[in-house]
LUMLUMMI-661642 format. One record per residue (C-alpha): x, y, z; residue in one letter. Coordinates in steps of 0.001 Angstrom, whole numbers, padded with zeros to 6 digits, always signed. Layout:
BEGIN
XYZA/...
//
This chain:
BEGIN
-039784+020204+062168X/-039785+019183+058312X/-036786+021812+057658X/-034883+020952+060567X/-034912+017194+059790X/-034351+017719+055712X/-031441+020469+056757X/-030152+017901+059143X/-029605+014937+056880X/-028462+017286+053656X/-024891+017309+055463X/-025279+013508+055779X/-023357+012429+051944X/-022275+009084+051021X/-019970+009065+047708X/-021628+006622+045077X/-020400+002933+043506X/-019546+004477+040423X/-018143+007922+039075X/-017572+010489+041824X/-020731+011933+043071X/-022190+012239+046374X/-025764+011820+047622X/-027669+013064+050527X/-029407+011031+052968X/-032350+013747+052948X/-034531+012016+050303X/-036565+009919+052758X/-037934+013451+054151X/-038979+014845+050679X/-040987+011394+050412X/-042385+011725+053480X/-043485+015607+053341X/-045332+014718+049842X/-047150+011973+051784X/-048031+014387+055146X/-047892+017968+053455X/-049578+019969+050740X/-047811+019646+046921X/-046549+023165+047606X/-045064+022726+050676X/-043720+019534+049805X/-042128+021605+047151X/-040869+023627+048871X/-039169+021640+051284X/-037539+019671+048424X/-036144+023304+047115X/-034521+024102+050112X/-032659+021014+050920X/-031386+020914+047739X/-029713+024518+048774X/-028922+023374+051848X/-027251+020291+050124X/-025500+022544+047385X/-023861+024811+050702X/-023630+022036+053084X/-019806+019822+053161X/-018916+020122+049488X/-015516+019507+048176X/-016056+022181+045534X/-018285+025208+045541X/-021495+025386+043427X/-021655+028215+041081X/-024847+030578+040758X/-026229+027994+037399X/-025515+024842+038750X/-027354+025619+042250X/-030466+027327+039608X/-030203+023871+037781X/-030466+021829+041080X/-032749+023411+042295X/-035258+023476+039444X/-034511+020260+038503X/-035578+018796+042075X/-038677+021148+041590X/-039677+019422+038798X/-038744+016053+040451X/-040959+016457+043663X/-043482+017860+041240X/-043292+015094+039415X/-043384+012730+042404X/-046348+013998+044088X/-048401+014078+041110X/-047666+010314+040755X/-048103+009627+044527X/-051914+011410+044633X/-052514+009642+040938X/-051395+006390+042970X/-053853+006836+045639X/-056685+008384+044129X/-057259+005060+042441X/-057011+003316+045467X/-053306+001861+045493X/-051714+001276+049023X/-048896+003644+050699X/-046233+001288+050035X/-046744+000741+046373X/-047234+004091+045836X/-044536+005557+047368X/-042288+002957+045589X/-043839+004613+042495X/-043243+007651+043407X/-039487+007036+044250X/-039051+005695+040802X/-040906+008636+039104X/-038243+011059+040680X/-035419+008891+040246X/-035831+009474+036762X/-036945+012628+036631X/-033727+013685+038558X/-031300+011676+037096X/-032077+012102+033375X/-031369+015807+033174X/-028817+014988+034891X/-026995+012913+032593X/-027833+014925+029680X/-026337+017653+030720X/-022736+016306+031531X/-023684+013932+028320X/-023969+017198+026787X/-020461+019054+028264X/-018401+015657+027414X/-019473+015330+023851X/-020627+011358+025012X/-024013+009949+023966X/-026337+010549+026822X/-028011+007093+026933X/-025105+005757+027332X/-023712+007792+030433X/-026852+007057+031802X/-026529+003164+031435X/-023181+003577+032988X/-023488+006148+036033X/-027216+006410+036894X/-028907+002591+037731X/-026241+002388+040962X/-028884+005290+042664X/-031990+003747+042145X/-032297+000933+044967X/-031485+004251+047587X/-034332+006099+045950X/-036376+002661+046584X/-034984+002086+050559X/-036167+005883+050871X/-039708+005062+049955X/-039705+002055+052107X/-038023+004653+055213X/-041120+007088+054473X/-043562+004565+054187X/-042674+003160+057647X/-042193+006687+059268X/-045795+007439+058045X/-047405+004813+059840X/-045569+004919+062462X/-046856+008843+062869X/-050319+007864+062016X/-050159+005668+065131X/-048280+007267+067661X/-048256+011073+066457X/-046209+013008+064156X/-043670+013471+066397X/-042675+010091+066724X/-041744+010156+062682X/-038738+012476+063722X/-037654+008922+065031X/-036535+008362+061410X/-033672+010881+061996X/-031234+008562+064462X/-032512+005662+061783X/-031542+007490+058700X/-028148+008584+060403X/-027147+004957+061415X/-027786+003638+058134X/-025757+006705+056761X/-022652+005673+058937X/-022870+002136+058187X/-023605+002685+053870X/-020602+005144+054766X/-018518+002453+055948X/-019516-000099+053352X/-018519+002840+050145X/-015279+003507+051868X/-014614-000289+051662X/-015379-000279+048050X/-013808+002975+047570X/-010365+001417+048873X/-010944-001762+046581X/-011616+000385+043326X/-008438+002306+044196X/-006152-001169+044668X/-008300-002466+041492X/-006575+000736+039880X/-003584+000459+041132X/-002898-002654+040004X/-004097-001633+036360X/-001834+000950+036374X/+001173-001410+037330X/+000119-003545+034529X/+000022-001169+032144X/+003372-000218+033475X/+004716-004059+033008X/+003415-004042+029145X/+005708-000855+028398X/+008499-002376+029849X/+007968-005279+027977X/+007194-003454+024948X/+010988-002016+026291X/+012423-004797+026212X/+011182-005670+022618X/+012369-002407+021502X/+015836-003925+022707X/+015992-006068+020647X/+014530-004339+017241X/+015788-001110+017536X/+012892+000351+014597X/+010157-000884+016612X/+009880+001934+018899X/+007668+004245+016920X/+006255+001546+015150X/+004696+000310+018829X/+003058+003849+019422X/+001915+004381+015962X/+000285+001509+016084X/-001127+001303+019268X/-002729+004675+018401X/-003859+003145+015191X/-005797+000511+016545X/-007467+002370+019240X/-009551+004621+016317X/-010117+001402+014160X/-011570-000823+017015X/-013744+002324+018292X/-014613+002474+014775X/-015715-001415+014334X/-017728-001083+017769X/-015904-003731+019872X/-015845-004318+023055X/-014150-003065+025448X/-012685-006282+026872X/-011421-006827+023121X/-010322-003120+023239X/-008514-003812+026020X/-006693-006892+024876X/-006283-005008+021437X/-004422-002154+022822X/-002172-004593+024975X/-001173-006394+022073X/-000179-003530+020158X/+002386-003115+022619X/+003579-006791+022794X/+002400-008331+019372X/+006166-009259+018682X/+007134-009904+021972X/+008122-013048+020534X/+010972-011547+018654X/+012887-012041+021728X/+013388-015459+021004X/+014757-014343+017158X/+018468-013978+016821X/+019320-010433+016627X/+020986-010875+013401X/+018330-012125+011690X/+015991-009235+012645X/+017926-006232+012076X/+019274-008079+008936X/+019710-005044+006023X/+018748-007415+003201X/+015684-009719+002403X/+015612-013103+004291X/+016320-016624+003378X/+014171-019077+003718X/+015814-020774+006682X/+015688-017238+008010X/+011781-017061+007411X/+011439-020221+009381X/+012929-019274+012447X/+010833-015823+011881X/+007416-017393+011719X/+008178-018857+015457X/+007699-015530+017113X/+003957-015534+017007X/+003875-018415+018606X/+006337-017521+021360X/+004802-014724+021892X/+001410-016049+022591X/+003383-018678+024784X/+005453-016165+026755X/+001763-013884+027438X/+000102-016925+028065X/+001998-016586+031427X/+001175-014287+032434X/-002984-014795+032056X/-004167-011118+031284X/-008195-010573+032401X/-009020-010579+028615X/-008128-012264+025399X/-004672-010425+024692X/-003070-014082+023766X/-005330-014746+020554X/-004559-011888+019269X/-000790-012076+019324X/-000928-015464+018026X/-002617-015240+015290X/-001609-011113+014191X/+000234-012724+011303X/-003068-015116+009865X/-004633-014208+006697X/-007835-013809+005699X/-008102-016391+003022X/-006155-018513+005233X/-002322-018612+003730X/-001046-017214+006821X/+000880-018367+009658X/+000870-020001+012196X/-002412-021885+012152X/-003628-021033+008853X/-007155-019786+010343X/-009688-018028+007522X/-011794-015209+008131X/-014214-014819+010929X/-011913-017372+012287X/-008980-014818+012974X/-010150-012816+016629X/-011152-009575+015163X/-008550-007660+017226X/-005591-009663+014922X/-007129-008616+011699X/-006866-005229+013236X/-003845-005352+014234X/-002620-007430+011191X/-003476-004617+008740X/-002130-001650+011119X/+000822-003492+011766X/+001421-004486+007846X/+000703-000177+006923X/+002657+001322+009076X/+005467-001132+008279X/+005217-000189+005053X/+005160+003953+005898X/+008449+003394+007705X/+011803+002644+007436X/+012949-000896+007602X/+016866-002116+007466X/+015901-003699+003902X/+014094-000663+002324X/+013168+003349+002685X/+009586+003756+003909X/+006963+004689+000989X/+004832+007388+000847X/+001298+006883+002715X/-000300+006688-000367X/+001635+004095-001793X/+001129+002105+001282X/-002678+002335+001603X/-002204+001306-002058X/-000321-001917-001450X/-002496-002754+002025X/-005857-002296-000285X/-004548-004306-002878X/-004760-007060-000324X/-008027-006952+000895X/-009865-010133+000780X/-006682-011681+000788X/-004847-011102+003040X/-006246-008581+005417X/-010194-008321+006284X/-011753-006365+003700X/-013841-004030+006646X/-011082-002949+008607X/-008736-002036+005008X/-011994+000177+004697X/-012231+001778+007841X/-007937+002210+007464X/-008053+003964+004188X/-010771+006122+005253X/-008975+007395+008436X/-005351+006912+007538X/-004601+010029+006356X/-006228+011215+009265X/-004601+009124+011817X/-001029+009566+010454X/-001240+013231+011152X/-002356+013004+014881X/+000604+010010+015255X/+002935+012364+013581X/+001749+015058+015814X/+000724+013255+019047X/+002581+009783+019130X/+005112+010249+021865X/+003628+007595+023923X/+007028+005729+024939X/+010282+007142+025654X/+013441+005212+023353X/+015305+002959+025515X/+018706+004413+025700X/+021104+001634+025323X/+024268+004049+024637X/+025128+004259+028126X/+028936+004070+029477X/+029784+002713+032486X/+032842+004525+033790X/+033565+001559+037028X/+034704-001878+036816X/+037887-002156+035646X/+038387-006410+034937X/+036215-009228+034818X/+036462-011102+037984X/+038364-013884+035677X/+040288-011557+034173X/+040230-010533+029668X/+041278-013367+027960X/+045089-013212+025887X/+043739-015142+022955X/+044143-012455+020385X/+047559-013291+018774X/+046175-015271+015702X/+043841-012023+014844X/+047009-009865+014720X/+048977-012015+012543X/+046112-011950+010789X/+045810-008199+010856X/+049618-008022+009936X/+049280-010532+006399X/+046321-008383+005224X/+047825-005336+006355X/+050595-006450+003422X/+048573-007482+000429X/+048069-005983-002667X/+044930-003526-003364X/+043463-006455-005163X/+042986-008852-002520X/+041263-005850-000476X/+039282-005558-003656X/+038323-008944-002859X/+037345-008525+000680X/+034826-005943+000313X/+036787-003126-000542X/+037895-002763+002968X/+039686+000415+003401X/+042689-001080+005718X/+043869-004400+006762X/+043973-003229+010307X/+040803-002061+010656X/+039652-005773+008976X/+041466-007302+011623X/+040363-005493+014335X/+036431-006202+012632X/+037133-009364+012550X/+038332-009702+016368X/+034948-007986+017369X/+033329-010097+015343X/+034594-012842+017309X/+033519-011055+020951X/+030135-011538+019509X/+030055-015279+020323X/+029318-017378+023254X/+026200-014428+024500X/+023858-017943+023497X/+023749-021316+024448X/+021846-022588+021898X/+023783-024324+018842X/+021452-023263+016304X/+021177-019760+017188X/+024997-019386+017871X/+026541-021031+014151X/+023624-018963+013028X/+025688-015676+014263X/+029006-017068+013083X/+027381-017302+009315X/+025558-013900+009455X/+029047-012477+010786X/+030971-014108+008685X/+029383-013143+005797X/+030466-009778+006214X/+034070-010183+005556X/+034006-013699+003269X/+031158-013669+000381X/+029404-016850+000179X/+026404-018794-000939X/+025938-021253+001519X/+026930-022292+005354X/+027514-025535+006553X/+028751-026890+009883X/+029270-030796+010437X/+029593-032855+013058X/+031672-035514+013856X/+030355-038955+015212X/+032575-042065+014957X/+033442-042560+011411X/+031110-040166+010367X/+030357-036734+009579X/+026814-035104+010017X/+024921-032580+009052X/+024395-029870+012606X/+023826-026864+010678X/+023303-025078+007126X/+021883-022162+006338X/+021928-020037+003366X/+020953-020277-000789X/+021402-023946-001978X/+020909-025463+001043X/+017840-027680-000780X/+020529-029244-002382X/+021875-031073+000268X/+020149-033690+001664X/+020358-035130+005682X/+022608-038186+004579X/+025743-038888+007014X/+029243-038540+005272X/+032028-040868+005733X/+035280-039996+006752X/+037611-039377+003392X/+034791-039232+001081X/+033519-036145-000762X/+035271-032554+000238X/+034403-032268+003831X/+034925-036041+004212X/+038510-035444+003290X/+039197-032434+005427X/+037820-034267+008283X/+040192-036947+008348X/+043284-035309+006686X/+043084-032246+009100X/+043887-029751+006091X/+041645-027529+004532X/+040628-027132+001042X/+040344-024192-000716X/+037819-023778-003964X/+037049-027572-003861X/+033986-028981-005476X/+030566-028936-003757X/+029614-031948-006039X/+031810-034256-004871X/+030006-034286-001505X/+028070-037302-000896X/+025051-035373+000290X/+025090-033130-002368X/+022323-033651-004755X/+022757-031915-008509X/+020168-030054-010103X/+017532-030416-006747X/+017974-026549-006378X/+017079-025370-010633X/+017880-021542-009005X/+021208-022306-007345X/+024059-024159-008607X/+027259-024520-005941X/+030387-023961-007692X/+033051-023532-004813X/+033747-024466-001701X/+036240-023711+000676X/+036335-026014+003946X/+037968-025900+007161X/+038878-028591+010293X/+037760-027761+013707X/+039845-028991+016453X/+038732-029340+020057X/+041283-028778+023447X/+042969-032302+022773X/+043641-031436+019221X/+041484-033708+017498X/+039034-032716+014946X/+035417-032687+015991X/+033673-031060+013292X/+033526-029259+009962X/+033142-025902+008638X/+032317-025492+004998X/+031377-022347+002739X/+029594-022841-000564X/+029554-020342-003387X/+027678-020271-006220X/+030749-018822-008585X/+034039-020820-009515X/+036820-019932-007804X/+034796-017542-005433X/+037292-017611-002596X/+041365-016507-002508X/+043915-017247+000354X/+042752-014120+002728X/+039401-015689+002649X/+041069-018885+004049X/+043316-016961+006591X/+040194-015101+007998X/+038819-018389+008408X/+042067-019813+009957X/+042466-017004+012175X/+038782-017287+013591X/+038971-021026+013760X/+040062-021311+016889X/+037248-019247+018715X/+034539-020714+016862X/+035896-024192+017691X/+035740-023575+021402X/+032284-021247+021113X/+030763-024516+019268X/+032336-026881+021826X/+030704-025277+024908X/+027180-024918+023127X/+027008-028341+022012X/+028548-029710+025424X/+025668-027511+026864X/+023038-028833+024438X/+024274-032483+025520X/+023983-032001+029196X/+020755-030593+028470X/+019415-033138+026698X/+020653-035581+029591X/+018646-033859+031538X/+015212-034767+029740X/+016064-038061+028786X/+016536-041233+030774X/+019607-042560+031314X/+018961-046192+030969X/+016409-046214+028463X/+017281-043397+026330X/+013515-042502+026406X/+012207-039215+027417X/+011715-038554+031452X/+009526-036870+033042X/+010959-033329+032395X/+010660-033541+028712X/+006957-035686+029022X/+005206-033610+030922X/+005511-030541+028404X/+004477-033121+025788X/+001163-034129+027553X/+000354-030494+027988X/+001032-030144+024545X/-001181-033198+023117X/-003895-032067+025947X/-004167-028647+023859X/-003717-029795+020324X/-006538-032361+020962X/-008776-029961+022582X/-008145-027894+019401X/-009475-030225+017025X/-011805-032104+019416X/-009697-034980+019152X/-009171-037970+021465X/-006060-038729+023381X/-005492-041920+025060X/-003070-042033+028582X/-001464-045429+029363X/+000418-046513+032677X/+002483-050091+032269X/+004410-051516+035282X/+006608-054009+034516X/+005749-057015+036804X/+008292-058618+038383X/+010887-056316+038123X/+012665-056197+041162X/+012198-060176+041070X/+014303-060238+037954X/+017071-057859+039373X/+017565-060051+042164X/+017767-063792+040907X/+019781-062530+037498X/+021140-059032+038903X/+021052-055728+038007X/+022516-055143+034430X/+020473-057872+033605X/+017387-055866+034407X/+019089-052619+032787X/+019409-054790+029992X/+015699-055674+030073X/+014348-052237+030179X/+016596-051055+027461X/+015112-053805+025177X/+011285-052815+026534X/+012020-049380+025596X/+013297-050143+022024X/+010356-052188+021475X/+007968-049616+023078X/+009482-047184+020867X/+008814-049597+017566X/+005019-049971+018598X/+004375-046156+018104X/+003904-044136+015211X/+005279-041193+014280X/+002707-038775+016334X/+002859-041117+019641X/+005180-040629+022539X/+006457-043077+025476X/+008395-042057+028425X/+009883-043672+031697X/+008313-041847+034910X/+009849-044638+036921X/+011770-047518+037918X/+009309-050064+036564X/+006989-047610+034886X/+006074-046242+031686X/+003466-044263+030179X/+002563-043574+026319X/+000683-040827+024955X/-001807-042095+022132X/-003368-039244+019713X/-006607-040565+018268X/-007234-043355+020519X/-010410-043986+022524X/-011518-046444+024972X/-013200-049079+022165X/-010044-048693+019328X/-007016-048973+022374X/-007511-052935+022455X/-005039-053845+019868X/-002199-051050+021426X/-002462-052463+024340X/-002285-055850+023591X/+001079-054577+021265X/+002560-053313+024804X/+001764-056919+026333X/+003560-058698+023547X/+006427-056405+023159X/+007580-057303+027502X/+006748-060874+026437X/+009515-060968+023375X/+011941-058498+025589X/+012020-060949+028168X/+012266-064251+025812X/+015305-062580+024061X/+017083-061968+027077X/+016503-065934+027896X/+014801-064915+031138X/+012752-067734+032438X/+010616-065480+034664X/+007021-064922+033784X/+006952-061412+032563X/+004401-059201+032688X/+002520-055461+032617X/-000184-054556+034501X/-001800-051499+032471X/-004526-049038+032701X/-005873-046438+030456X/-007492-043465+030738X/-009078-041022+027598X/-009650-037495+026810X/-012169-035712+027008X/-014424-038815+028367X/-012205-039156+031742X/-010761-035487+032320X/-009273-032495+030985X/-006165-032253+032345X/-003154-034177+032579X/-003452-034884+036671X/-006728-036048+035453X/-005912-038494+033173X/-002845-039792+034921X/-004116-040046+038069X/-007194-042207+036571X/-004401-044458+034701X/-002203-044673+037297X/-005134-045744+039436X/-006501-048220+036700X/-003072-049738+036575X/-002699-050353+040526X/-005901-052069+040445X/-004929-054631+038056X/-001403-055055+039634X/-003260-055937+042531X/-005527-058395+041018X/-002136-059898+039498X/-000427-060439+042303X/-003450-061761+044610X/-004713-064299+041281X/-001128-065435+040547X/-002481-064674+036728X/-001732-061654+034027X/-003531-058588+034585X/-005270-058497+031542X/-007382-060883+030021X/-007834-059807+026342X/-010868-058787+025190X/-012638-059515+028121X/-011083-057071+030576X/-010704-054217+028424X/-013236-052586+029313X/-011630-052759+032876X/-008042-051058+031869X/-009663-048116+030373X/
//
C-alpha cells in the first residue's frame, strides 16, 4: 500500500519559486514509512520513488549517473532521517517535534549534494548557490512532516488504512500549490519581460547618444564590458551592478543637450566651450531621473565626472563621497578614452594610457579601482577587442529615394551665395591663400551655402550663434565671436564666444560709440577696425590674448532696420581682407533671419513664464524653482521658508479708482517685493491678488523681520500711488523640513495659514498680523 501511494504522488510535481526544478509531492510518504516501517524498508521505499520520480512526467530524460546519484543520495537522506527520527524518540521527544527534525535532517542532507554538484559543473561557489536556490524547499519538507505526523495518528486511531486518506489530501494541496506556482511563474515571466524591454530602452538610448557622438559607439561597449569585471572585482552589489552597467550605456546621455559642434569639435575646447560641456552630467542625471530606474543608476551618471580629491565637476564631492559605481566608471571611462581615437588626437598605446590613468590615482580617480584596472587591463582589452560587439552602429547614411518637395516648397534665397561664388571664383591665388587654401571658389561657395542649411535645426539663441561661430570659423580665421543686440539706444552684449572674450566686460554700448557702436547706427561695416576702441573692451584683462582686428557687420531685420551686431575679433593686425567681408555679406542675410526667429522664439517663451503685469515669474517658471530649492535644501540640510501674501482689498481698489490703477499698484508691489530679496530669494505671482516668495535659510523664529519687510513694502506701494484705502496683506508661512517635504506640502500649509488670517481680517476690521505677537500664528 506504501508503494502504491509513494508511486502515486511521484507523478504529482510542482515547479519551484526559484531556478527551474521540480519537486514531488511523495515526501510526506517517505516520512511516514520511517515512522510505521523498519529503517530498511523505509529505505527502500525512499529508493524506489525516487526511480519512479526520475521515469515519471519529466521534461528531459535522466541519464544512467544522474538516476545512480538520486538515488543514492535519497539513500543517504532517509538514512539520515530515520537515524535522527529513532535518536528523537529514544530520548523521549514527541512525534511532531521529531518528525520536524527529521524533515530538516533530510532537507539538508538532500539538498547539499545537491548544490555542490551543479556548484561544481558551473564553476560557482557552492555556498552561495545554495543561499540562492535551496532555502525556497525547506517549509515543503516541514508541511510534509506535519502531513505524516497527522496521517500517523490518525492510523494509530482508526487503522492503517485510514492513513491512505492522506492521498486525496496530498493531491488537493498539489493542485492548489500548482495553481499558486503557475501564478508566480506568469509574474516572474512579465517581471522578465519587462527587464528585457528595459534593457532594450537603454540601447536605444545609448542609440541615440551614439547619434549624436559618432566615436562613442565602441567606447559604450568597451566600457560597459570594462566595468562589469571591475565591479565583480570590488564585490558590489548587485543592485549597484545593475545601476553600474546601465550607466555605462547612458553616462553621457546628457550630451544630447551639447551642440553637435562642440562635441565632435577636431581641436581642444575653449573655455566657453568647457562650460557648456560640464552641463551634461547634470542633464543626464536630470533626463534618467525620469525615468526612476529600480536602483541607483542616477548617482552614478551625475557624478561620473567627480574627482577623488574633490576638483571635479559638478558637485565637487571627495572620496567615499563619489557612489562607488562613478569612480568606476570615471576611471574606465577616462582609459579607454585615452586608448581610442578622439577628433582632437590619435589614441595611445594601452600602456601609455594605464600610465597617464595611474599617474592620477589619489587624485583624480580612486586609488583601488586604478589598481584593480591596471591589473586586468591588459586582460580586458583583449576580450573587448575580441568579444565587444555588444551594439550594432546606428546607420545614419541612409537615402531616402521618395518625397520630392517640402510641403512649402525649397526656398529661392540663394542668389547672394552665387555672386558670392562668382567674385571668389575671380580672385587671385592669394586671396584663396587667405581663405584656407581652398582649392576653388566654387566649391567655397557652395561650402558656404551648406553651411548656411545648417541653421535654424535649434531654437535656442545660444546654441544657434554658437553654430554660426563654429561654422564660420571654417572659412574666416578669427579670435573671437561676438553678437550684439540692439535695445533702444543701445547695443548689448547676447553672445561671445571664443579666445579674448575675458576682455570684454557685460557693459551696454551706445549707439556711435566704439566700433560696433558705429556700425550699428551708420549701417556700414568696418573692416580691420580696432577692438580697443570698444567701450566694453577692457586692455590688458586677458595677459594671453591681445585683440588686434576686428571686422564688424550690421544685421538688418524684414523692415530693414538694424537689430543687432556681428563682430569678429582677431588677435593679428590686419587679420581679415575683402573676401572675408563678402563671405560675411553674403551670409548676412540668413543669419539675420535665423537670429530673428530664435530670439522672437526665446521672447515668446519667456512670456510664457513670466507675468504679464508684474514682470515677475508665474507659476510655470516658480514651480520648477520650488522643486529646485526643495532639493538643494534637502542637500545641505538647509531650511527653506514658503510665504503666501494676498493683497487685501484688491478688488476694492479696482473698483473705486479702476483698473490700471490697480495694475499700477501691483506693478509697484512687485518692484518692491523684488527689492526686499536677496540675490538667492525668489517671488512670483500665482494669482490675481497673490504672491508667494521662496526664502533659503529662513525658519519659523528668523522670518519675523521678512515678513514684516513684505507688510511695509504694500504700505509704501499704496502711499505712492496716493491711494487712500487701507492696504494690506494677509500672510502665512510655512518651513522646510519642520512642516513638509514637498512643495504641495508647504504651499498648501501657507496657503492655508494665509486664509486664516484673511479671515480674521476681514471679520476684526484690523490687519492680519500683529507684529511680534502673532508670528508665531503666520508660520
Amino acid at each position: 500500500m506504501y508503494l502504491v501511494a509513494v508511486l502515486l504522488s511521484s507523478g504529482m510535481k510542482v515547479a519551484m519559486p526559484k531556478g527551474d526544478g521540480t519537486m514531488a509531492v511523495n515526501f510526506p510518504f517517505i516520512l511516514l514509512g520511517i515512522v510505521q516501517l523498519s529503517p530498511g524498508q523505509a529505505i527502500a521505499l525512499a529508493a524506489l520513488s525516487v526511480i519512479a520520480q526520475c521515469r515519471i512526467r519529466v521534461i528531459k530524460p535522466f541519464t544512467f549517473v544522474q538516476i545512480a546519484f538520486n538515488v543514492a543520495n535519497v539513500i543517504t537522506a532517509t538514512a539520515l532521517a530515520t537515524l535522527t527520527f529513532l535518536s528523537a524518540t529514544r530520548i523521549g521527544t514527541e512525534l511532531a517535534p521529531a518528525l520536524a527534525l527529521a524533515a530538516t535532517t533530510y532537507f539538508f542532507a538532500n539538498t547539499i549534494p545537491v548544490a555542490l554538484v551543479i556548484a561544481w559543473s558551473k564553476g560557482e561557489a557552492p555556498v552561495a548557490l545554495w543561499r540562492r536556490e535551496f532555502p525556497w524547499y525547506l517549509p515543503f519538507y516541514l508541511v510534509g512532516a506535519v502531513l505524516a505526523a497527522v496521517a500517523d495518528l490518525i492510523s494509530v486511531r482508526f487503522g492503517w488504512t485510514t492513513s491512505l486518506l492522506l492521498v486525496p489530501v496530498i493531491y488537493t494541496i498539489h493542485r492548489a500549490y500548482r495553481a499558486q506556482m503557475a501564478m508566480v511563474r506568469d509574474r516572474q515571466i512579465h517581471l522578465e519581460e519587462t527587464e528585457a524591454l528595459h534593457l532594450r530602452t537603454i540601447e536605444g538610448l545609448a542609440m541615440a547618444i551614439e547619434a549624436k557622438d559618432h566615436n562613442t559607439h565602441d567606447h559604450l561597449v568597451r566600457v560597459r564590458m570594462y566595468v562589469a569585471e571591475i565591479g565583480v572585482e570590488l564585490g558590489i552589489t548587485e543592485l549597484e551592478m545593475h545601476a553600474l552597467m546601465t550607466a555605462s550605456f547612458l553616462h553621457d546621455i546628457g550630451k544630447l543637450a551639447v551642440p553637435e559642434h562642440i562635441i565632435n569639435k577636431p581641436g581642444k575646447l575653449t573655455p566657453e566651450e568647457f562650460e557648456k560641456i560640464k552641463i551634461h552630467p547634470v542633464v543626464g542625471a536630470d533626463i534618467l531621473e525620469r525615468v526612476r530606474f529600480p536602483y541607483p543608476v542616477v548617482p552614478i551618471v551625475r557624478s561620473h565626472h567627480e574627482a577623488w580629491d574633490g576638483s571635479g565637476y559638478p558637485d565637487g564631492l571627495k572620496g567615499e563621497e563619489i557612489p562607488i559605481g562613478a569612480r568606476i566608471l570615471s576611471a574606465v571611462d577616462c582609459f579607454d578614452a585615452l586608448a581610442s581615437d578622439r577628433p582632437y588626437r590619435k589614441a595611445l598605446p594601452i600602456g601609455e594610457a594605464m600610465a597617464m590613468v595611474r599617474s592620477k590615482a589619489g587624485i583624480q580617480f580612486d586609488p583601488r579601482v586604478v589598481a584593480v584596472l591596471e591589473k586586468r587591463h591588459v586582460e580586458l582589452e583583449e576580450r573587448a577587442r575580441l568579444h565587444g560587439k555588444g551594439l550594432e552602429p546606428l546607420n545614419i547614411d541612409v537615402t531616402v529615394a521618395r518625397g520630392e518637395a517640402p510641403g512649402a516648397g525649397f526656398q529661392q534665397d540663394n542668389e547672394s551665395s552665387d555672386a558670392v561664388a562668382r567674385e571668389l571664383a575671380s580672385g587671385e591665388a592669394a586671396r584663396l591663400d587667405a581663405l584656407n587654401h581652398v582649392a576653388a571658389a566654387s566649391q567655397e561657395a557652395q561650402a558656404i551655402f551648406e553651411m548656411s542649411q545648417t541653421l535654424g535645426a535649434s531654437l535656442s539663441p545660444d546654441e544657434t550663434i554658437s553654430v554660426m561661430s563654429s561654422r564660420l570659423r571654417h572659412f574666416i580665421p578669427f579670435d573671437c565671436f561676438a553678437f550684439y543686440l540692439k535695445t533702444g539706444d543701445i547695443l548689448s552684449v547676447r553672445y561671445i564666444d571664443g579666445h579674448g572674450t575675458r576682455s570684454f566686460s557685460a557693459r551696454p554700448i551706445p549707439l556711435g560709440e566704439g566700433l560696433s557702436g558705429w556700425v550699428a547706427q551708420s549701417g556700414r561695416p568696418s573692416l580691420n577696425g580696432n577692438p580697443k576702441v570698444e567701450p566694453n573692451y577692457e586692455a590688458g584683462r586677458d595677459a594671453t590674448m591681445e585683440l588686434s582686428s576686428a571686422l564688424s557687420l550690421p544685421l538688418f531685420n524684414l523692415t530693414g532696420d538694424i537689430f543687432g551686431v556681428l563682430t569678429i575679433y582677431a588677435c593679428a593686425l590686419d587679420a581679415f581682407s575683402r573676401d572675408h567681408l563678402r563671405i560675411l555679406q553674403a551670409v548676412e542675410a540668413k543669419y539675420s533671419l535665423t537670429l530673428q526667429n530664435v530670439l522672437s522664439f526665446g521672447s515668446a517663451e519667456k512670456d510664457l513664464r513670466v507675468d504679464v503685469v508684474t514682470q515677475l515669474p508665474n507659476t510655470r517658471q516658480f514651480f520648477p524653482r520650488m522643486e529646485a530649492d526643495l532639493i538643494k535644501a534637502s542637500k545641505g540640510s538647509e531650511q527653506l521658508g514658503v510665504v503666501v501674501c494676498n493683497l487685501n482689498s484688491l478688488k476694492a481698489i479696482s473698483e473705486r479708482y479702476g483698473p490700471k490703477m490697480a495694475s499700477e499698484l501691483l506693478r509697484s508691489v512687485a518692484d518692491g517685493f523684488r527689492a526686499c530679496c536677496h540675490s538667492y530669494d525668489s517671488v512670483a505671482r500665482i494669482g490675481v491678488d497673490e504672491f508667494v516668495f521662496l526664502l533659503p535659510g529662513i525658519d519659523m523664529k528668523s522670518c519675523t523681520p521678512q515678513l514684516q519687510l513684505i507688510e511695509e513694502t504694500v504700505r509704501h506701494a499704496a502711499t505712492d500711488l496716493k491711494i487712500e484705502m487701507n492696504i494690506s496683506v494677509s500672510l502665512g508661512a510655512s518651513f522646510f523640513p519642520a512642516d513638509g517635504n514637498t512643495a504641495e506640502e508647504l504651499l498648501g500649509l501657507a496657503d492655508r495659514r494665509m486664509y486664516f488670517h484673511k479671515r480674521k481680517y476681514f471679520e476684526a476690521g484690523a490687519s492680519p498680523i500683529d507684529r511680534p505677537r502673532k508670528v508665531a500664528e503666520v508660520a
